[in-house]
C-alpha positions as CSV (number, residue, x, y, z in Angstrom):
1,X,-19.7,10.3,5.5
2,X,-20.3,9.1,9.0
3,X,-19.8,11.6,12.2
4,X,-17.9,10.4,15.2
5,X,-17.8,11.4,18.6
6,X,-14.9,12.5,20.4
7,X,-14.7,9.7,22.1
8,X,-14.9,7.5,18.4
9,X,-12.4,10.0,17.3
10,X,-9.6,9.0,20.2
11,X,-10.4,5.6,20.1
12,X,-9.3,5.5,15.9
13,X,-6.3,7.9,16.7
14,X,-5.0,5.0,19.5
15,X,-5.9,2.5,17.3
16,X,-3.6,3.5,14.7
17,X,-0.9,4.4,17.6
18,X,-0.7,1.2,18.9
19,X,1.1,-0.7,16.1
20,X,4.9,1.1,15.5
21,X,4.5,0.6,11.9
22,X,1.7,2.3,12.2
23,X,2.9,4.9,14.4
24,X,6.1,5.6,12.3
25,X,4.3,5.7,9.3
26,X,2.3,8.8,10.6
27,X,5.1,10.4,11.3
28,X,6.9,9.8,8.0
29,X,3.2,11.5,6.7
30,X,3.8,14.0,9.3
31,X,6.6,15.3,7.1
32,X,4.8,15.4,3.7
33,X,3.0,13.2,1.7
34,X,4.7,9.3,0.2
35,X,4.0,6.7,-1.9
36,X,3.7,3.3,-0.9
37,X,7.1,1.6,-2.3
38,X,9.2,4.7,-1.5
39,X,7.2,4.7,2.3
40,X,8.1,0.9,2.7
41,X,11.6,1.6,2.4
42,X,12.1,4.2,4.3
43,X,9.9,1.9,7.4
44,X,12.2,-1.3,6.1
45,X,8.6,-3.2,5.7
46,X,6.9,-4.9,2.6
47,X,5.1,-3.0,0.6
48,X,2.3,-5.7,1.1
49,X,2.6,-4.9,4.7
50,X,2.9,-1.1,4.4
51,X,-0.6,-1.6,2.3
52,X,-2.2,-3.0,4.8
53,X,-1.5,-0.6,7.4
54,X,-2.4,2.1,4.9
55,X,-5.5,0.6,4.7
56,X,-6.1,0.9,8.3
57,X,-5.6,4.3,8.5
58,X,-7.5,5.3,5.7
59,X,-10.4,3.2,7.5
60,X,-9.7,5.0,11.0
61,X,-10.0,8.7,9.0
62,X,-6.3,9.5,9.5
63,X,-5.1,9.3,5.7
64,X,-5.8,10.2,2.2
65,X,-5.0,8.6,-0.5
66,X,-5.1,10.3,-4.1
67,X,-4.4,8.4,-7.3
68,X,-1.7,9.6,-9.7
69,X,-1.6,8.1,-13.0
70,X,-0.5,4.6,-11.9
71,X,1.1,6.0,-8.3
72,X,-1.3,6.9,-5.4
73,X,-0.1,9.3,-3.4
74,X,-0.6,9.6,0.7
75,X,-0.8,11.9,2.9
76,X,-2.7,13.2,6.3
77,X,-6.3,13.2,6.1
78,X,-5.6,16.9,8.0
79,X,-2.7,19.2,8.6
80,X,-4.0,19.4,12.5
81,X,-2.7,15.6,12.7
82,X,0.8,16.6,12.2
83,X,0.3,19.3,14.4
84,X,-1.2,16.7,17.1
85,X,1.5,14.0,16.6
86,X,4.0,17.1,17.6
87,X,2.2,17.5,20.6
88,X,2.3,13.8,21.4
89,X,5.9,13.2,20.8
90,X,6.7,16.7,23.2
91,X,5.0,14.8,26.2
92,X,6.8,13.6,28.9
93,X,5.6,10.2,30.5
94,X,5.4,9.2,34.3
95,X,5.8,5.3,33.4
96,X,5.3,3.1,36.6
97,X,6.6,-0.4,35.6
98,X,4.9,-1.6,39.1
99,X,1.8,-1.0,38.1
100,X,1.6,-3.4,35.0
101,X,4.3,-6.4,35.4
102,X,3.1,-8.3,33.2
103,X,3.9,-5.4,30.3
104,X,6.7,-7.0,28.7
105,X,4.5,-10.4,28.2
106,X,1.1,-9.1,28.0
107,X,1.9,-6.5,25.3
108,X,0.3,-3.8,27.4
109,X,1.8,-0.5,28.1
């Protein structure tokens, strides 16, 4: 198993923020653990989409998965992440469209 920095740590946690599948597949996980056909329903995806972003969290540390029989079940890699997201989605944002006016374009901010 391979130690991260902080640093390592935030840069994995954006990653897997910056895609809204992504993002509102965490916070289905938020809620309890899913499995992958019932997940990609609720996200109104593919379930060959919803694999591949599964995969990515798993990679960035976020997820577990944990075979059932022929189900694999997910869920967060740590109960702190829920915690964490909650945080996250209590923040209130000073968003200054003048600084990046490009955003809409440039897929940034």
């Amino acid at each position: 198993m391979e130690t991260l920095t902080h640093g390592q740590v935030l840069a994995r946690f954006g990653h897997a923020l910056s895609d809204p599948i992504r993002a509102r597949l965490l916070l289905a996980l938020k809620e309890g653990p899913g499995y992958p056909a019932d997940l990609a329903d609720l996200l109104g995806t593919t379930r060959q989409n919803l694999s591949n972003h599964l995969a990515c969290l798993r990679g960035c540390g976020l997820v577990v998965a944990t075979p059932e029989g022929r189900r694999t079940r997910y869920e967060l890699t740590d109960p702190r992440l829920a915690h964490a997201l909650n945080d996250l989605l209590g923040l209130v944002l000073a968003v200054d469209p003048a600084a990046c006016p490009d955003a809409e374009t440039k897929g940034c901010c």
